[in-house]
N, C-alpha and C positions, 0 to 999 in steps of 0.2 A: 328854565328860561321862559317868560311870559310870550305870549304869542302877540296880542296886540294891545295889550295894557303892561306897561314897563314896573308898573305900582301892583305890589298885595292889596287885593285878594286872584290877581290876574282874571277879570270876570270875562265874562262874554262878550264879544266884540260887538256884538247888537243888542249890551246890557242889558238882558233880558233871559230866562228859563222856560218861556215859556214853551217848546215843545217839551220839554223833560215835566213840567208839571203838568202839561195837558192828557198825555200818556202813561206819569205814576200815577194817576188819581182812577185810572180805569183798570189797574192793573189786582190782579184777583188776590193777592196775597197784601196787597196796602189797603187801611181800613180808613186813614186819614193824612193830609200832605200840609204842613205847616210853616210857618216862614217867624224863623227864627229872626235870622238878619237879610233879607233877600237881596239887600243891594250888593252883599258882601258870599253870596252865595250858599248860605248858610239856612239849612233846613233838618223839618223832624218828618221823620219817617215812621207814624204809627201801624203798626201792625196786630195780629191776635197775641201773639205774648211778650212783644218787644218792641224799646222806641226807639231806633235810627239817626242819630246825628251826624248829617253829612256836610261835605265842603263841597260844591261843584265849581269847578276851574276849567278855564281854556289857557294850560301852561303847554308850550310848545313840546317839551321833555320834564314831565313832573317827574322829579326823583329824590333821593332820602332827605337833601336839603331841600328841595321845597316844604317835604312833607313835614318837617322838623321847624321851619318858617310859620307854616300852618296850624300847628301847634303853640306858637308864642301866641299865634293870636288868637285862636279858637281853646285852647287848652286842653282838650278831648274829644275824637271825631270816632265814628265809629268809619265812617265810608268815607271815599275819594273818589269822585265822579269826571272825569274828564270828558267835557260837554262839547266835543269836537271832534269829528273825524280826518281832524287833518294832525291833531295835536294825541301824544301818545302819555305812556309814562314807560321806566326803565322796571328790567328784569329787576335790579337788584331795591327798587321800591316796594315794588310788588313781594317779593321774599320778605324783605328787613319789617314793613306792614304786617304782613300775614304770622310773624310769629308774636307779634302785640294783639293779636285778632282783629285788626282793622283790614277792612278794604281796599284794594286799589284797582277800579273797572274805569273801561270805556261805559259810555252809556247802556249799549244793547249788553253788553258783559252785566252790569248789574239787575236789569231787568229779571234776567238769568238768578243772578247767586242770590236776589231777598227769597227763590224758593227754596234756599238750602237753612237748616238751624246755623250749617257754622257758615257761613256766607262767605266769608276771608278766605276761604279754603276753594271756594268755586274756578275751576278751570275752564275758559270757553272752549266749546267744542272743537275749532281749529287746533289750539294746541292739548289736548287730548292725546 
């Protein structure tokens, strides 16, 4: 369920990334931050031995059908960014992702999993 854009790619309500790219580009384990399709939220994530294809959304409840939606249009993501602290995603996205090796974080959650090799597998400390 999009949160304030009823249309794919559900972006950000003040069309824009910019705190999430202001903050990945300092971050010790990103070597490079690229913009694939930015209006559509779609970015590369270079690192030392791997590039990062993500989706960032403000979907109210991202869950396997969104993520499945995401995919007609992106074709292969590696990560799913949900760029809002009012907007979540479901348990059962987060699992059905994670045995494709794809991601599915809140923002500070991925900040977190690009310092793990299997990132998909990252558990924020809360649920620990």
């Amino acid at each position: 369920m999009p949160a304030a854009n009823k249309d794919f790619p559900w972006m950000s309500y003040y069309r824009n990334y910019n705190v999430f790219k202001r903050n990945i580009t300092t971050h010790s384990k990103v070597l490079d931050v690229k913009e694939i399709d930015a209006s559509n939220g779609l970015y590369q994530i270079v690192q030392k031995d791997r590039i990062l294809k993500i989706f960032i959304c403000e979907c109210y409840s991202f869950g396997v059908a969104e993520y499945e939606e995401a995919l007609s249009h992106f074709e292969k993501l590696d990560a799913i960014i949900i760029n809002s602290t009012w907007c979540g995603y479901t348990s059962e996205v987060k699992e059905y992702c994670r045995t494709q090796k794809v991601g599915v974080f809140n923002i500070s959650e991925f900040f977190g999993a690009i310092n793990q090799a299997n990132f998909w597998d990252y558990i924020a400390p809360d649920d620990r």
